[in-house]
N, C-alpha and C positions, 0 to 999 in steps of 0.2 A: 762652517766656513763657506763652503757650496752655497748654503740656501744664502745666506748673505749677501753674499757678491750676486749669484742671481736676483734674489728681492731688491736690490740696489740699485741696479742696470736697468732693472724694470719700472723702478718708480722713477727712474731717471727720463728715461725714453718718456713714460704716460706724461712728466711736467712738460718735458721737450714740447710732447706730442699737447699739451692743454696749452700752453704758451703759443703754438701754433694757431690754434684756434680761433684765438682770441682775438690775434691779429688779423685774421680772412673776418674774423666779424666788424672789424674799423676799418678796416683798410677795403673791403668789393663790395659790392651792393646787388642784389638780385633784381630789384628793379627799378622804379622810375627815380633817377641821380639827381646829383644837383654839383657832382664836383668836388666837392669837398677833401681836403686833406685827411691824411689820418690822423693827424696831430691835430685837428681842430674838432674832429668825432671822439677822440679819445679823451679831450679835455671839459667834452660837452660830458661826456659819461660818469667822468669822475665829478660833475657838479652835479648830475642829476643825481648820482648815489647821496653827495655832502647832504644835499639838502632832502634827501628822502632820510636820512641816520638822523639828519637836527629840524625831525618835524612832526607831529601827529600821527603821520601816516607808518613812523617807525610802529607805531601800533600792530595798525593792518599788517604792517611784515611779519611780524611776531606770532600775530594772529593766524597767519596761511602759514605760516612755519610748522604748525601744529596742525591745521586742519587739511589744508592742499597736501602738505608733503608726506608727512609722517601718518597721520591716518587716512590721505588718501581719500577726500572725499565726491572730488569731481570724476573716481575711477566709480565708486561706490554709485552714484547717481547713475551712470549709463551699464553699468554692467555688473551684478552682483559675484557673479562668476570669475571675471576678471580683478574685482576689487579683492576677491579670496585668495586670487591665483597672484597675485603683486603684492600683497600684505604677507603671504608666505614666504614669498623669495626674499623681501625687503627684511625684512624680520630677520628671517634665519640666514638670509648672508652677513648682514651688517652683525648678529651676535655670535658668526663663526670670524670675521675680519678682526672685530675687540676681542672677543675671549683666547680665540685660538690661533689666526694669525699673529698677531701684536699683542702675544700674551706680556712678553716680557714688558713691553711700554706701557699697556695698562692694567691686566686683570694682576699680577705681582707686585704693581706699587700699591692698588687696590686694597689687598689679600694678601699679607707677608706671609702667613703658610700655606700658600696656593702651590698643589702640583696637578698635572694637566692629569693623572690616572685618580683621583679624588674626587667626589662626590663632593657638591653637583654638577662641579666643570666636566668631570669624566660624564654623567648623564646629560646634559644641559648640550654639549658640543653633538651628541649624536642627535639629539632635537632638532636643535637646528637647522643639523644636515636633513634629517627628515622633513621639516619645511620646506627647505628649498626642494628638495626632487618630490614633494606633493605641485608647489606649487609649477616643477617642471611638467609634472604629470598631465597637469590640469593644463598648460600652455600647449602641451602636443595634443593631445584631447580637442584641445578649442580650434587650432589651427589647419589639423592632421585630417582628422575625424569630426568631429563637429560642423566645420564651414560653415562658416554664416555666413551669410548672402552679402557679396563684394566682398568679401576678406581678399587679401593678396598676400602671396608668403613670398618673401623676396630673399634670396643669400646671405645678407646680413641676419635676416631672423631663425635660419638656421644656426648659423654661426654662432649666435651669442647663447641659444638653446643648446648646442652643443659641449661651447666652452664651461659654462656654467656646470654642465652634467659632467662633463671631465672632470673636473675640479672634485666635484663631491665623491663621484664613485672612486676616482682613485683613492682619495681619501680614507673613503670608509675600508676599502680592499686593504691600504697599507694597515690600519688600523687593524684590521681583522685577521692578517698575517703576521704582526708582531705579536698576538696573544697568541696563535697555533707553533710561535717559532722557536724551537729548542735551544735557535742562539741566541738568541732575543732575550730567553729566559734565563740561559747562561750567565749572558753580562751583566743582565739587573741581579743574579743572586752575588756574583762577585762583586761588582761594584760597591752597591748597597747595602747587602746583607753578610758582606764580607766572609761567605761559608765559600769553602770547596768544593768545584763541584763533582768530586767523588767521593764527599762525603757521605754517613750513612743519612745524616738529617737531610742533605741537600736529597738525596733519593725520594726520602719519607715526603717533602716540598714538592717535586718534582710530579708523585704519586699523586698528590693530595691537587695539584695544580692541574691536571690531564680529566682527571673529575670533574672539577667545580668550574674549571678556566680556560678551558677547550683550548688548553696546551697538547698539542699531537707530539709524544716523545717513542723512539724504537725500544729504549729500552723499558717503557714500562706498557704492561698488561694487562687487562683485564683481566679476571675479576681481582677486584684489590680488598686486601686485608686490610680490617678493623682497624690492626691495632700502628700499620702505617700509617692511613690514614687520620687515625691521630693526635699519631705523632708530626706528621706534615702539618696539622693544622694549627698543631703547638709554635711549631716553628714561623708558621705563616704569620700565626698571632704578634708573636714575637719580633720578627723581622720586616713581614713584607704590612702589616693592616697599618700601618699609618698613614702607607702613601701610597695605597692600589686598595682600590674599592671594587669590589666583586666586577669580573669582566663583563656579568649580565646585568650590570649599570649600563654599558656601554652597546645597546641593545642592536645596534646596527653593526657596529663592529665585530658585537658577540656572534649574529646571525652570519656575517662575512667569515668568520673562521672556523663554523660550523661546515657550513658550504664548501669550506677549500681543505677540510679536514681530510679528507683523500689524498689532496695531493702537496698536503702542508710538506711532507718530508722532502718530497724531489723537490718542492719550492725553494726550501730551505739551502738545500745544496748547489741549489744555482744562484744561490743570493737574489733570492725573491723580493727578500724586504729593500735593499739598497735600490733594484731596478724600480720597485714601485714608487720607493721616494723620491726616486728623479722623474722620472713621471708624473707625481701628485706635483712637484716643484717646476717643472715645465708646463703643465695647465696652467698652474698659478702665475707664472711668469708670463705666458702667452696673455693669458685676461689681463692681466695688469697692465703690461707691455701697451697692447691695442686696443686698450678702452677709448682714447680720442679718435683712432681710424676704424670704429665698429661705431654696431649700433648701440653699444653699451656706455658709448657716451651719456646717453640721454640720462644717464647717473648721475651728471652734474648740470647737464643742461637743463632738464627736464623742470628742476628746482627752482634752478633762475629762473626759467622762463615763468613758472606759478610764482614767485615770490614780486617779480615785476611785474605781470599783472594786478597784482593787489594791490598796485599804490600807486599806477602810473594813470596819468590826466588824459587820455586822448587828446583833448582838448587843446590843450597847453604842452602836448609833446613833442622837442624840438626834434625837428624833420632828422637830421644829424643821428638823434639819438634813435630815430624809427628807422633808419636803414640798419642800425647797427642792433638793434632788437629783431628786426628778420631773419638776416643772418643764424643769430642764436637760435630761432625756433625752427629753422630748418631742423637742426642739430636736435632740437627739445621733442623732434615728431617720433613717436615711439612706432611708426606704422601699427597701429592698432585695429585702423580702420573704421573707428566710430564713426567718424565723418561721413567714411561710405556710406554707412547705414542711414543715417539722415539725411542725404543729400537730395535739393529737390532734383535735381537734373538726371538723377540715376536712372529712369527710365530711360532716357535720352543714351545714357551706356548700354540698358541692356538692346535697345532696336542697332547702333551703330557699333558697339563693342570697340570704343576710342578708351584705353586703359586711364588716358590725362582728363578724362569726363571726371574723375573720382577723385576729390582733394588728396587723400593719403599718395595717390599714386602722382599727382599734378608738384607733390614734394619732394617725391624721390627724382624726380625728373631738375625739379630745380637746383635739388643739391649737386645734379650732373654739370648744369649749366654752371654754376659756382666756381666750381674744381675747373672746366676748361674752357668756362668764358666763352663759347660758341655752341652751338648746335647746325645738324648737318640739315639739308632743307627738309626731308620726312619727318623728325624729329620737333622741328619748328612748325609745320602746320600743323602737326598733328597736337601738342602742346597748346599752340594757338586757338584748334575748334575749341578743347576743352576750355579754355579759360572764356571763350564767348560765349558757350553754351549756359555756361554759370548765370543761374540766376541771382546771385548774390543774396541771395535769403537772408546767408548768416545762419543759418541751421549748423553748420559742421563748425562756427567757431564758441556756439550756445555750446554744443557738447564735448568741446575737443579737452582732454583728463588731461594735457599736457599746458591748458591755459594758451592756448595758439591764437592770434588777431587772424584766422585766416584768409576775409574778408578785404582785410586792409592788405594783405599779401597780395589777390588776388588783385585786387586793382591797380597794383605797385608793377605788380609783373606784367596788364598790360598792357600799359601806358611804357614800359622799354620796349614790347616787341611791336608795338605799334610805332614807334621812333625807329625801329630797324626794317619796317616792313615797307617795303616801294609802290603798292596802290591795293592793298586789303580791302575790299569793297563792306567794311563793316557797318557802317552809315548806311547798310540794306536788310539791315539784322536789328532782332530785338536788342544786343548787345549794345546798339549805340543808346538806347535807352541807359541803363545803368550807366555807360559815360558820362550822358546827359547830368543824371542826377545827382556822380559825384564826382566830378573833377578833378578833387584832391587838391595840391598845390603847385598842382600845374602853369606853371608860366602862360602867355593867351598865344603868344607863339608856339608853342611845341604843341600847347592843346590843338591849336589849328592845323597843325602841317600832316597829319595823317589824314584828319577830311579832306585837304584840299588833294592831297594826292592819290583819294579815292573817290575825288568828287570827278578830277580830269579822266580816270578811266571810266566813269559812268556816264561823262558828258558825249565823250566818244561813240557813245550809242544813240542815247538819246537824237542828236546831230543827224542821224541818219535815217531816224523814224519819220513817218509822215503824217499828216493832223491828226489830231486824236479822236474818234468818236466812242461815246461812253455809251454801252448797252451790255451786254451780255454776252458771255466769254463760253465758248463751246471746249471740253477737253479731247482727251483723244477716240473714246468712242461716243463721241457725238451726244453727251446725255446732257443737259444743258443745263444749269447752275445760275441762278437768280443771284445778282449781287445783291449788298445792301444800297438801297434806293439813293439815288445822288443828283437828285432833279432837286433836292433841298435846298443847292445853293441859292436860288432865288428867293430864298426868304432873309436873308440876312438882310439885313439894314446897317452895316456898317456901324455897329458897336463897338468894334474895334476888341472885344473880349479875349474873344480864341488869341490874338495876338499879343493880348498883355499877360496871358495868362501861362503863357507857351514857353516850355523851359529850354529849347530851343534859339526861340528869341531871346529869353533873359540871359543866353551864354554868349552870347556876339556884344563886341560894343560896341559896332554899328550894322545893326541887323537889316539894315536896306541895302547895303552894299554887297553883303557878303551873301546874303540869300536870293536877294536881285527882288523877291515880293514874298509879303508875309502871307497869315494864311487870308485875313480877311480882303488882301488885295487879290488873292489867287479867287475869292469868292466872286469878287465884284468880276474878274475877268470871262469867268463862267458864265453869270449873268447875262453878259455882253456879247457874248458868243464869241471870244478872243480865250480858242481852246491851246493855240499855239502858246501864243502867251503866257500861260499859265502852265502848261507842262515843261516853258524852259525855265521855269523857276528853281534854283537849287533849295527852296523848302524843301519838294516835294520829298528831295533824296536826303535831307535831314531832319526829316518827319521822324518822332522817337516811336510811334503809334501808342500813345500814352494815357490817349482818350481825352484829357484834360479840355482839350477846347472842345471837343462836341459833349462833355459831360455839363460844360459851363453855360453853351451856348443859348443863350432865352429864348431863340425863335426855332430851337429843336435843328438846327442846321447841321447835316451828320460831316462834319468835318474831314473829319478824320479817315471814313470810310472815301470822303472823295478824294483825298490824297491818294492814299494805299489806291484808289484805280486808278488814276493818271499814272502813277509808279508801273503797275500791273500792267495796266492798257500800251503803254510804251513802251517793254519788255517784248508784250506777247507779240507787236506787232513786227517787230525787229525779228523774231524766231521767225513768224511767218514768212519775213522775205529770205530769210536763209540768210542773214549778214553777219 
């Protein structure tokens, strides 16, 4: 009656707690918005499921059904170790949930003479159990001890390493306590076998069970007589072999009450076995309880998120439905860390040691932002370097076992903290490259309003410099450093290349206004010896440094390097006067 109402309360709370979810995935958005109601996200969703169920691609679902999820191939490709240690737990919890949780639901409609102390269920449950704490073994090993280079073990991964191991050891301890326990043994002889138990046979039972069953009983003794024993075994035959298969079937359990054989009797009389049951039944109710507010979520997420990968169109994926697929793969991140491992940028962590350098850790931070919709200012630039830093490879979303776009993540988040940021001088950084190159679906106004409010605090300096002269730049102990040569511009002939070819210019729709001169008018002004000119050009400061126009240029005109020094040169000379 107990474990019911708990098991109840519990599955109650986790639908609560999954229905909750669901809704922060339609209803917020981690990054760049567009407005939309939840009512028109939730209905984009449910057409994208219709027509993913009534098309071809049901295929593909079917297909990662088997291959992503249940055999777990994308864990297999990046970690052999890990694919071991996840097909262990996967396995042996999900055939301890059917056989031995939800026996009554299915392994007895199954099996109509199924009882849980019978072979193979009574061997098959301690299997199980023994998968899952291999594959716990192999988790704390890998996380604990092992460390691979950028791992982060975060409190949720305690937590769910914890609860999982609660659940099993209590298990196996009650298991292994009700074989050593005299009342235990008591009630199944009266119940079932309907003897007395001051009978002489129930003795000869009793004898024959302390033996073979690592039953711990006071009144009986070693060494025990032949013709007891028996006789016990007659009776055992008789009464108990139908429906109890040797306890050394139950090899974990059997090993647990060998172990507590000492102190089986005093257990006994404290009611050992009731306390472990509410214990084994309090794990179980806590994991169940907070699977949506752990990280043991990613037991449901983790699936969607690989099963939607497998059939969804980048291409044709309605913006709606890609805010509402982020959301979920926050959820689907198992922090595993693979991404760390490949990431190109990770150098860039170990010289600076910025934890949001690292995609696993750039997610936990998101899923902060999520929950309270702000971040404090430490929080937010430090958040900010890491997503600049990113080189957008695509290396951690090639690898990432949980099927994560983290790429598309990556540029979603930001294009919001760039809409919240008041003059980010990031239009000075390789960062506005990758900008450059994907835009996303960015409106031309919101694209623009973080350059222009980073262009005004750069104009701010600029404004204060005085003419430019281009030669060579001494650093602090005087050791002098040759640029690359920039006398080039006088070979241009107005081609007009570097400017057609300039992903810069092709992002403006009117690129004489907003730049004030392109690159091959910033050339001609060089020419002319019109240095002013050309350094108050706003190219210079939306130069991607991309190479493209001096890789293209037919008269060998090093572009690009002239830019990067009018940039340079105007910086340094500004430090020089102390302003």
């Amino acid at each position: 009656m107990i474990f019911d109402i708990l098991f109840y309360s519990a599955l109650f709370i986790c639908t609560i707690g999954t229905f909750y979810k669901v809704v922060v995935w339609i209803k917020k958005s981690v990054g760049y918005e567009n407005h939309l109601l939840p009512s028109h996200r939730f209905s984009s969703l449910i057409k994208g499921l219709i027509s993913t169920i009534f098309s071809l691609r049901f295929i593909h679902l079917i297909q990662s059904l088997f291959i992503d999820v249940l055999f777990q191939k994308r864990i297999l490709k990046t970690s052999t170790l890990r694919w071991g240690m996840h097909l262990l737990i996967f396995i042996g919890f999900i055939g301890l949930v059917f056989m031995h949780a939800f026996d009554a639901v299915f392994t007895e409609k199954l099996f109509p003479y199924y009882y849980s102390t019978v072979n193979p269920f009574f061997f098959l449950r301690n299997l199980f159990g023994l998968m899952v704490l291999t594959g716990i073994g192999i988790a704390i090993y890998r996380r604990y001890y092992l460390k691979p280079a950028r791992i982060k073990n975060a409190p949720s991964d305690l937590f769910a390493i914890l609860i999982i191991l609660a659940i099993i050891v209590s298990g196996i301890l009650l298991e292994g306590l009700k074989m050593a326990s005299v009342s235990e043994f008591t009630v199944m002889v009266e119940d079932y076998a309907g003897l007395d138990y001051e009978d002489e046979d129930t003795l000869a039972l009793e004898t024959y069970w302390v033996k073979e069953y690592a039953l711990v009983s006071s009144r009986v003794k070693a060494p025990f007589g032949n013709q007891v024993l028996a006789l016990g075994l007659e009776v055992h035959e008789t009464n108990c072999m139908d429906c109890h298969s040797p306890n050394k079937s139950a090899f974990l359990g059997y090993a647990a009450a060998k172990l507590m054989s000492p102190f089986a009797i005093l257990l006994d009389k404290i009611n050992g076995v009731p306390i472990l049951y509410y214990v084994h039944i309090l794990a179980c109710f806590l994991g169940l309880a907070l699977v949506p507010f752990s990280k043991m979520f990613h037991m449901i997420s983790t699936p969607i998120s690989l099963l939607t990968n497998a059939v969804q169109n980048k291409d044709k994926l309605f913006n709606e439905n890609m805010m509402t697929k982020q959301l979920m793969e926050l959820d689907a991140c198992t922090h595993c860390s693979t991404c760390n491992l490949n990431c190109s940028a990770g150098m860039m962590y170990e010289s600076i040691k910025n934890d949001y350098i690292l995609p696993s850790e750039k997610i936990q931070m998101l899923k902060k932002v999520v929950s309270k919709d702000q971040l404090n200012e430490k929080e937010f630039k430090t958040l900010f370097q890491g997503l600049y830093i990113c080189t957008n490879c695509d290396r951690c979303t090639v690898v990432c076992p949980s099927g994560i776009d983290l790429k598309s993540l990556w540029l979603s988040v930001r294009e919001k903290l760039l809409a919240q940021s008041p003059d980010m001088p990031f239009i000075l950084s390789a960062f506005s490259f990758v900008r450059g190159l994907n835009p996303m679906n960015v409106k031309t106004r919101d694209y623009k309003a973080p350059i222009n409010k980073a262009f005004k605090t750069t104009t701010s300096v600029i404004n204060k410099t005085e003419p430019l002269t281009i030669g060579i730049r001494e650093n602090e102990t005087n050791f002098t450093i040759d640029l690359p040569p920039v006398n080039t511009f006088s070979h241009c002939f107005g081609c007009q290349n570097c400017s057609t070819i300039c992903p810069v210019v092709a992002s403006f729709e009117a690129p004489e206004e907003d730049l004030i001169m392109m690159p091959h008018q910033i050339m001609y002004s060089l020419g002319l010896g019109l240095v002013d000119m050309a350094k108050d050009s706003a190219m210079i400061w939306n130069c991607l440094s991309c190479y493209q126009c001096q890789e293209n240029c037919p008269q060998n005109v090093t572009v690009c390097d002239i830019l990067f020094q009018l940039k340079n040169k105007t910086f340094q000379n500004f430090q020089d006067k102390g302003q």
